[in-house]
C-alpha positions, 0 to 999 in steps of 0.5 A: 566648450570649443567655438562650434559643433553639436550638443549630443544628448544620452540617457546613462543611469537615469541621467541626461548627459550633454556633451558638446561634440565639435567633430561629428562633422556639425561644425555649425549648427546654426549656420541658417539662423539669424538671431537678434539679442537686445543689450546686445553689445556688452555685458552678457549680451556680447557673450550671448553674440559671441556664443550664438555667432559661433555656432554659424548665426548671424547676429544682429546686436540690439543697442540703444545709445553707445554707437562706439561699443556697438562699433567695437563690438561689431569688430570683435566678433567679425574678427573671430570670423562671426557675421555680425552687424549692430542695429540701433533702437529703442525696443520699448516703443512698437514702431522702432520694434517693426523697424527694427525687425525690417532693417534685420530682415533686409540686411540677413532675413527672416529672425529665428532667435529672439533674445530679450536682454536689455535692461535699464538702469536698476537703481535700489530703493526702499519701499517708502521711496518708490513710485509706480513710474519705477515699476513701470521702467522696469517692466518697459524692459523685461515685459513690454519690449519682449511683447512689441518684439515678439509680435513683430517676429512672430509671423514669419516664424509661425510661417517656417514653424521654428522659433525660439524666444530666451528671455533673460530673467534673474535668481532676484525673483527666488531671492527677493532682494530688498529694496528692489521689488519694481526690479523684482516684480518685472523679472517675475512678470517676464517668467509668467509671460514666459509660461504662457508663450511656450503654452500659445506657441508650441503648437507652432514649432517656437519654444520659449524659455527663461535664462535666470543668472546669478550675479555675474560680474561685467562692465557695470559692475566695476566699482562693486566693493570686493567685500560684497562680491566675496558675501555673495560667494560665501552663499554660492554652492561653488564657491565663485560667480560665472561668467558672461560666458555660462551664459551665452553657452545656455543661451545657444543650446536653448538656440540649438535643436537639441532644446526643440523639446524644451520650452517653459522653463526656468534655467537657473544658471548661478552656481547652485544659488537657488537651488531652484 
């Protein structure tokens, strides 16, 4: 897929096509929309930014800490002619969340995409050592952030009635990976409010949707052994992982028009993985 244009959408055999059309002379199709991506300064985020920047968005990267990345990310992408601008915030506490919708109100307007990315650490741990404060962190990112977020963008997207909300979940929760069921649980949460949002605010023109990745390798993965890479292959029907990119390019079709019919649902992208 090139940096911008349209997604067109054809019915041939009883098949959906979608095919991504940078000459119809819609070069830009979110040239009006501000986006707002959580983790948004590396790893998927970043290629969620670049995605969605793309297409025309202005993007404003959520991150909680590393004001260095945030800063070099920021220059990347206006260095590919994105508008950008990074924003710093604990988006598990209600009061940073309106802050921070403020202060991306002021510097591009009224958010249109809400994209709820950001992650905590994950670390693996069996049954025995587990306590509830581990499911809590877990749901502090994947449930509590996306709500304090949704309820401080809401308003003005019910007012202009167009919205999308993408919550980033994870094969995990068709999986049940071992020694993970706080990390598990909370993706499984996240789908569920996912399901109930679309039902509450569809009559309001805002669509929600669930991106499920695979195993898709970025900074934080560096030190992976190749052995447990290459066993995780071994299962994938295509035989390899993806990248950040797949990823963001979901991320802004479900952005764009062409997804208004979509809502409540669960996109695997993992290379067939779960065939769910």
């Amino acid at each position: 897929m090139g940096s911008g244009g349209a997604w067109i959408i054809w019915k041939e055999s009883g098949t959906i096509l979608i095919m991504y059309n940078e000459k119809d002379g819609m070069e830009h199709p979110l040239s009006d929309k501000v986006a707002l991506i959580t983790g948004g300064t590396r790893g998927l985020g970043k290629a969620m930014a670049r995605a969605l920047g793309a297409r025309g968005a202005r993007v404003a990267l959520n991150y909680a800490h590393d004001h260095r990345q945030a800063e070099h990310t920021v220059d990347w992408l206006q260095d590919d002619g994105i508008t950008a601008r990074s924003f710093c915030s604990d988006i598990t506490n209600e009061a940073s969340c309106q802050d921070l919708v403020v202060r991306i109100e002021n510097t591009f307007g009224p958010v249109d995409i809400v994209v709820n990315n950001a992650t905590g650490p994950q670390p693996f741990k069996n049954i025995e050592q587990q306590n509830w404060d581990d499911y809590l962190d877990q749901m502090n990112y994947f449930v509590k952030a996306p709500l304090f977020l949704a309820q401080a963008t809401l308003a003005s997207m019910k007012s202009r009635r167009w919205g999308r909300i993408i919550n980033i979940g994870s094969e995990v929760v068709e999986l049940g990976n071992p020694e993970f069921g706080h990390y598990v649980s909370a993706k499984a949460a996240m789908l569920g409010l996912t399901r109930s949002w679309a039902h509450e605010l569809g009559p309001f023109g805002i669509t929600c949707n669930l991106i499920a990745p695979g195993w898709i390798p970025v900074e934080r993965h560096s030190r992976v052994p190749d052995e447990d890479k290459e066993k995780y292959i071994s299962g994938v029907p295509l035989g390899f992982q993806g990248s950040p990119g797949d990823i963001g390019e979901m991320v802004a079709f479900l952005s764009s028009g062409s997804a208004g019919f979509i809502t409540g649902q669960k996109i695997a992208v993992n290379g067939g993985n779960t065939l769910l």
